[in-house]
ZARO-943956 format. One record per residue (C-alpha): x, y, z; residue in three letters. Coordinates in steps of 0.2 Angstrom, whole numbers. Layout:
# ZARO-943956
    east   north      up   residuo
       X       Y       Z       ALA
...
This chain:
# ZARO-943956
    east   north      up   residuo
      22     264     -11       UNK
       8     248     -11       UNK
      15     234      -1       UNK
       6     217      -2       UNK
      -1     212      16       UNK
      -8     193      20       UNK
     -24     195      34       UNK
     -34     178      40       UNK
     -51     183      41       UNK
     -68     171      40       UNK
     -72     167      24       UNK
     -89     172      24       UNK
     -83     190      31       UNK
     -72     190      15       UNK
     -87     186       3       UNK
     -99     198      10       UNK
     -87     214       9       UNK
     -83     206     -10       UNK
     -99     207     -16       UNK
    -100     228      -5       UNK
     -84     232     -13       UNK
     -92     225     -30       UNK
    -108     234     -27       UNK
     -97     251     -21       UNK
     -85     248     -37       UNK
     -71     248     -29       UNK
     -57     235     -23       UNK
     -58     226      -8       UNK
     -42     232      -3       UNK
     -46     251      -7       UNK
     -58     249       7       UNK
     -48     243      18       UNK
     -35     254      14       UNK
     -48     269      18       UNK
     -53     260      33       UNK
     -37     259      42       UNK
     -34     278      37       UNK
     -48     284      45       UNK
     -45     273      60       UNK
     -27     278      63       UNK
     -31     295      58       UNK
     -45     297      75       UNK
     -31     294      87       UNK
     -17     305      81       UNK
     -23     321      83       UNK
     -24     334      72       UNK
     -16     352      76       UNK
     -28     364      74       UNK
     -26     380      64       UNK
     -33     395      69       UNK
     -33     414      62       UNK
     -18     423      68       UNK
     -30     434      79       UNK
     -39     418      88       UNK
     -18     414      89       UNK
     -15     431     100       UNK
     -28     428     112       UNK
     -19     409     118       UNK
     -14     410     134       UNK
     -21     426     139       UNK
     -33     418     151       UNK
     -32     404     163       UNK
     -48     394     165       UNK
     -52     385     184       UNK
     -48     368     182       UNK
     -66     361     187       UNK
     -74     372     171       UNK
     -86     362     164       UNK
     -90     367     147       UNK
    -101     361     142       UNK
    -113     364     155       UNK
    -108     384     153       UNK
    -113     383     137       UNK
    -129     374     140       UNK
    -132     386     154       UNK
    -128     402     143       UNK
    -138     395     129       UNK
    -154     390     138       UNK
    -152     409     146       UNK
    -151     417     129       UNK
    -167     405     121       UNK
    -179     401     135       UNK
């Protein structure tokens, strides 16, 4: 369901992302639309779904709580190519 929406905004910030959405072909309000979707959609986060074997392997291990990734995986990495 489309709901109207009234937003005050510079009116020079309004004629520049008129004449994108004109050069995009698309309505100022599709983008803005699409905007706040993929804002809104960064901070709710997504479950992941994994393969029923990755699924049996959860909780099988506890890791120490001072693991720092990504310096493992640097460190493994620069072992297996350098």
């Amino acid at each position: 369901m489309n709901t109207k929406l009234t937003l005050t905004i510079d009116q020079s910030i309004i004629e520049k992302a008129k004449k994108y959405a004109r050069k995009k072909e698309r309505s100022l309000s599709d983008l803005i639309e699409n905007y706040l979707k993929a804002l809104t959609a960064k901070e709710i986060p997504q479950q992941e779904e994994f393969s029923p074997a990755v699924e049996s392997l959860k909780g099988s291990f506890k890791m120490p709580k001072d693991f720092d990734y990504k310096k493992e995986l640097t460190d493994r990495l620069s072992e297996k190519y350098l």
